[in-house]
N, C-alpha and C positions, 0 to 999 in steps of 0.2 A: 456645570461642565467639568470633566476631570480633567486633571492638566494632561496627561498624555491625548484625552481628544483635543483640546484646545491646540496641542504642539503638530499634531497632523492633521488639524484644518486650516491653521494659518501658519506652520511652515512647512509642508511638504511641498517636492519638490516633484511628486510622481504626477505629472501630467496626465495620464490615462484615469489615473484614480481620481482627477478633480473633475475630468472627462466625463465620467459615470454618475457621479455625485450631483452634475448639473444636469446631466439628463433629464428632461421630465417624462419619458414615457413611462406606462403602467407597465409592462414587459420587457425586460432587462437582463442581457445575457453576456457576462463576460468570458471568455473563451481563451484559458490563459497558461501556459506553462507553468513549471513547478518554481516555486519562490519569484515569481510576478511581482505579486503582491495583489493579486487579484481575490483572495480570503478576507484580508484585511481590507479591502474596502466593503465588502458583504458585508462584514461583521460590524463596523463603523457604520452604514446604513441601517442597521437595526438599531443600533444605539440613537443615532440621530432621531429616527422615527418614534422611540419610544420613551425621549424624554423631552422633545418638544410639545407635545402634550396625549392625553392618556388615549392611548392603543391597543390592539391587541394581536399579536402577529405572533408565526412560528418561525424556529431554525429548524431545518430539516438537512438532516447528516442521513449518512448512507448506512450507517450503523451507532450503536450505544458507545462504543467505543472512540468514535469516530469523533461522535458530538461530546465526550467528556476531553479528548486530546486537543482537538480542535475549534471546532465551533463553541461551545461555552467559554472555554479558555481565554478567546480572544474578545468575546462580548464582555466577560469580567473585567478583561483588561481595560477597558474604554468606560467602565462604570466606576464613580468613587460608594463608598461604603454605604455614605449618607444620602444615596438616589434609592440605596435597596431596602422594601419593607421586609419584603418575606421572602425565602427560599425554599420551598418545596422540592427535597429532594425522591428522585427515584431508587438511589442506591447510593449508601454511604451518609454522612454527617452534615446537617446544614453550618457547621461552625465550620468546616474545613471544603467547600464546596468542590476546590479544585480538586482536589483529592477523589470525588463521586461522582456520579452520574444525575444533572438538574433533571428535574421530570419542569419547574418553570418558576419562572419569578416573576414578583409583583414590585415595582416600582412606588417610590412614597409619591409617583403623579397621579396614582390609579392604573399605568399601564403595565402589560401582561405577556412575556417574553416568556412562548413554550416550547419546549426542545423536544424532535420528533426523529424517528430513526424508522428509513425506510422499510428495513428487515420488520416491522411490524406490521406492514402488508396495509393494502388502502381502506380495509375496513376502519381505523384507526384514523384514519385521518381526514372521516367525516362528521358532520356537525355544525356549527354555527355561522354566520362570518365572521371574514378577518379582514382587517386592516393591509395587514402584508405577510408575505411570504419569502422566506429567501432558501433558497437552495445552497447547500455547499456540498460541488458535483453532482453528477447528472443523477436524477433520478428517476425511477421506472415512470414510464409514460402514462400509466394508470391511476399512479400516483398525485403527478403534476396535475393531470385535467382533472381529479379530486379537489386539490388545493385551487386550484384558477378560478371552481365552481365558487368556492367559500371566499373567494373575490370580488367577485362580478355582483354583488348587489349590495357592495360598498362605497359607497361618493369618494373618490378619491385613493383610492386603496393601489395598492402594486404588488408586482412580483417582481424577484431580479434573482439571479443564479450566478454562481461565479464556480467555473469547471474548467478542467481537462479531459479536451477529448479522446482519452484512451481508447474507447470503444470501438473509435471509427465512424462509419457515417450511417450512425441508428436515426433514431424518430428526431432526434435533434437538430441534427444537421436537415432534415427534410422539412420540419414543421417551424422551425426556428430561421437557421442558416438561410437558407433557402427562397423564406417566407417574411423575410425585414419588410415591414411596411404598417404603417399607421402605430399601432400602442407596441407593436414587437422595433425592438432595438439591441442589435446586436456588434458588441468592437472584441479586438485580437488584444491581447498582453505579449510580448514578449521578455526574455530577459535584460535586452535593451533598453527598454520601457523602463525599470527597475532603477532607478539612480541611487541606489543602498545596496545597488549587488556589485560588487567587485570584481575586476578584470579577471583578477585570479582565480575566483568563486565561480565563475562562467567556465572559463578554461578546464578546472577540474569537473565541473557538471559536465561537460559536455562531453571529455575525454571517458566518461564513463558509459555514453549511451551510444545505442548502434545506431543508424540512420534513418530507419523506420521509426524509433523511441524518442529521434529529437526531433521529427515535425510536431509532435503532441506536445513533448516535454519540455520544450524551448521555446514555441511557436506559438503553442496554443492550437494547433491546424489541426483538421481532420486527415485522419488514415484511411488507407482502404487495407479492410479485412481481408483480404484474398492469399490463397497460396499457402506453401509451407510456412507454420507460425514462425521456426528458427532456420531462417533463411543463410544467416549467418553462420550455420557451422558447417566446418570443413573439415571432414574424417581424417584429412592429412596434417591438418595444422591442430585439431582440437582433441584426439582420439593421439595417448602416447604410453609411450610401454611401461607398465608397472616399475616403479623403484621402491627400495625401502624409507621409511618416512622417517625424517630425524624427530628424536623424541624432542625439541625446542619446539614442534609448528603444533599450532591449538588444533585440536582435533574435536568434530563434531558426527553424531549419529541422529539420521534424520526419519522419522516411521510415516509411513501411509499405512494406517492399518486396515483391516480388511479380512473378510471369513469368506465367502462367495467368493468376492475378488480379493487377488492377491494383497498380500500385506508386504508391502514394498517398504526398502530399507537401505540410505546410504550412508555410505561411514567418509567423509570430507576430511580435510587437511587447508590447512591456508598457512601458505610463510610467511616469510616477513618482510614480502614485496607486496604481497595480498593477493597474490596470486592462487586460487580454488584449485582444488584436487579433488577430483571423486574418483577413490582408492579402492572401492568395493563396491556392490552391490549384490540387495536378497530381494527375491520377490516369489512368495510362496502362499497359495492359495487353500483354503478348508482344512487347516490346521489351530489348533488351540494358542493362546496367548502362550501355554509353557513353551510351545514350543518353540515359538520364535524366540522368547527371551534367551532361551537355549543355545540358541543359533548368534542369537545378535553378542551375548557374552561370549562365544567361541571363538567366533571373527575379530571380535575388538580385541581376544586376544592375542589371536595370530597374526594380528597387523601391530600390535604393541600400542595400540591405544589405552591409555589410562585414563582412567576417570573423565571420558569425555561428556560434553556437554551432549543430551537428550533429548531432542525437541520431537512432538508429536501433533499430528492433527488436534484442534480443539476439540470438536467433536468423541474424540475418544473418553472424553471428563463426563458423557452422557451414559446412563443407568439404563440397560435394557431390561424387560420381561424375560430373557433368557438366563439373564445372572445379576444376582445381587449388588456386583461390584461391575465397577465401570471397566472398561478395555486399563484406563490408566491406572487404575489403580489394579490391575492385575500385576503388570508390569512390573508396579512396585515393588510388591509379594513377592516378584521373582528377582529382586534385587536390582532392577532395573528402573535411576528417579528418572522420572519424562515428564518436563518442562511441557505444557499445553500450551502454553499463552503464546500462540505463533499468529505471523500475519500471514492472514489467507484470501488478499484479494488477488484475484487470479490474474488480470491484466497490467496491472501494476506489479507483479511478483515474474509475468512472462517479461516485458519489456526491462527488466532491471538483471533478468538470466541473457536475454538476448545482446545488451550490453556487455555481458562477460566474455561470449561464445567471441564476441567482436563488436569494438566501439567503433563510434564515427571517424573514427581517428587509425582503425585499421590494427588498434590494439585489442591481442588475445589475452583473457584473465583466465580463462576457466579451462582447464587439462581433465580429459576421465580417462583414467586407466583402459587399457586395452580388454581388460579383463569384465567390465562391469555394460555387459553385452544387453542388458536387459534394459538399461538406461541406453545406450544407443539405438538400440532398434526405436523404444517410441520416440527418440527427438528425429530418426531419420524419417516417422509417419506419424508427422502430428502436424494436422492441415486445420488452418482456419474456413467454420462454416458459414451457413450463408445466414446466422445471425447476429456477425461481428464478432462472435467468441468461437474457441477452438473446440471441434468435436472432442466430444465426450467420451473416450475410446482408447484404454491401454494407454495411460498416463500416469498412471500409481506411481511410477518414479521420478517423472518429471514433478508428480504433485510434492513429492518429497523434498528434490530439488528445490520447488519454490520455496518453500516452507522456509530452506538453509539463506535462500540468497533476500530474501526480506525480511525476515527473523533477524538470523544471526548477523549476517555477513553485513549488510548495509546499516544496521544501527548500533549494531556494537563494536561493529567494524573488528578487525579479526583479534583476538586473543592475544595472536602471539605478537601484534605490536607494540600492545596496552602494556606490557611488564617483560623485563630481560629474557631474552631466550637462554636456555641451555648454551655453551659454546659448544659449535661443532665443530671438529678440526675438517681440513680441506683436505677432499677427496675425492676420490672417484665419482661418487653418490652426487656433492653439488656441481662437479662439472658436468655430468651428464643430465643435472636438471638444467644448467642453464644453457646447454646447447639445446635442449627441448624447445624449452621458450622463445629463443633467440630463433630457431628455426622457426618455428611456426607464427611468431608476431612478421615475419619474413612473406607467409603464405598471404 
């Protein structure tokens, strides 16, 4: 046993997680806000499982990326060196594991720890029995009754999932939630729960999310899907008249690209309160990559952007039949670098924008220019449908948007605090931004 498992089985102090541990049913569902600690007992149950004697079970992530950041990460963390035989990787170096993507390891017990990523669709995830299965977040329903088959005709075997219900109240909340009785068992985490999360650590989580964002993200609870997805913005408090931007605030260019549909583009700003600006916006359809780069170099320079950071859909890294070279690597060509590595989960990128428009707290982060009429319109018609996620319909710049506020803004957190601003002398320019703000955190 490694000493970090041995220090959070005989001293933790998280009650929910000793909760789930004693559990004996076969179906197991933790339903937990964000830093719970409801991961870390997932991932601590597979450990347990797989070196009390030889097994053979999956971690199932919701993507490849997902399970090299998260779920492997934390299963290594709980293994010492001398439990692991072999490591079969998918992508990257067995000597540097964290660094790559596990396709699965074998244990010196015999047992057999495979890492599986939904985006591979349920053909993939048919095949033999297993021992157990754990889920880390919800996964497609087609998925799940796949893996519960490769269950059920093992003596003893389990599932257990450990999620935030972003979604709302999909197959989850009906078939699970709903439906507790006999081998299905299902408890809440909150941050309460958490005896390693600080008063403080709560206070700034929370001051960040809007009121929709912290029954999930605090609670654990299910939402309902209904109504305008950004309920929270208010044309008078969040919509404010163009200013000039002081060269000190980091400046970002965000692409949704697009040939049919528009290839949508917004050029951000954040000070050094962290407060978002979206200072421009382009959204222009069945035009060539030159062109936009054309356009996008024009703009950045007429707003005096320098050398801003570039981020673009992933997807644009993909090789069509129409051209040799990818979308980004067009870009390039035209002297435009564009960062792809963005995060594009879409419910987790709305609930962290929706937070900005207005947190639970009734704090506004996020200002657009009066000017950037194209990003206003879709946030004033962009409705949740009736399959928990928002219609699919004239959002090129909201997709942009997401892109900035889970990308850039939330993990790198803004530029211009990381390192000295410029000084700017006081002026007209930041009295009238902070009479902006000061009025509209008012609305």
């Amino acid at each position: 046993m490694s000493k970090k498992l041995e220090i959070y089985l005989n001293e933790s102090k998280h009650q929910k997680q000793i909760e789930f541990h004693a559990n004996p049913s076969r179906n197991r569902w933790v339903f937990g806000g964000n830093r719970t600690g409801k991961t870390e007992c997932g991932a601590v149950e597979v450990v347990l499982w797989a070196t009390r004697r030889a097994v053979e079970g999956w971690a199932v992530s919701l993507s490849r990326q997902m399970s090299r950041d998260i779920t492997q990460a934390k299963i290594l963390k709980y293994l010492n060196k001398n439990q692991i035989a072999e490591i079969v990787m998918y992508q990257g170096r067995k000597g540097s594991p964290e660094y790559g993507v596990i396709d699965f390891i074998i244990l010196s017990n015999g047992s057999k720890i495979t890492f599986k990523s939904c985006e591979q669709g349920r053909e993939k995830f048919q095949g033999t029995g297993l021992d157990f299965v754990w889920f880390d977040e919800e996964p497609p329903e087609d998925i799940y009754e796949e893996c519960l088959i490769r269950t059920l005709d093992k003596e003893g075997s389990c599932v257990w999932a450990t999620m935030t219900p972003l979604k709302g109240k999909t197959w989850v909340y009906d078939k699970i939630y709903l439906n507790q009785s006999g081998d299905i068992w299902a408890m809440f985490m909150s941050w309460e729960d958490n005896p390693y999360l600080l008063p403080a650590e709560i206070k700034k989580m929370q001051s960040a999310l809007s009121s929709d964002a912290l029954e999930s993200r605090k609670y654990g609870r299910f939402m309902e899907g209904t109504g305008l997805v950004f309920s929270e913005f208010c044309a008078d408090a969040n919509v404010i008249d163009p200013f000039d931007i002081p060269s000190g605030w980091y400046n970002c260019v965000s692409i949704d690209p697009g040939y049919t549909s528009p290839t949508a583009v917004l050029w951000l700003a954040v000070d050094t309160d962290e407060n978002v600006y979206v200072v421009a916006d382009y959204s222009v359809a069945e035009k060539q990559v030159t062109h936009h780069a054309r356009e996008i170099l024009r703009i950045s320079q007429t707003l005096g952007f320098e050398n801003p950071q570039v981020i673009i859909d992933s997807n644009a890294t993909a090789r069509t039949l129409g051209s040799p070279e990818s979308v980004a690597e067009q870009f390039m060509k035209c002297g435009i670098k564009v960062d792809a590595k963005v995060d594009k989960t879409v419910i987790d990128g709305l609930m962290k924008t929706k937070g900005l428009l207005k947190n639970v707290d009734g704090i506004r982060k996020l200002f657009i220019f009066r000017n950037c009429t194209n990003l206003i319109r879709e946030i004033k018609d962009y409705w949740w449908g009736d399959n928990e996620r928002p219609v699919k319909r004239d959002d090129h710049c909201i997709d942009a948007l997401r892109y900035f506020v889970s990308t850039v803004y939330e993990f790198a957190k803004p530029r211009a605090t990381m390192s000295a601003p410029r000084v700017i002398k006081k002026n007209i320019l930041g009295t009238t931004k902070q009479k902006f703000i000061k009025e509209a955190r008012l609305k």
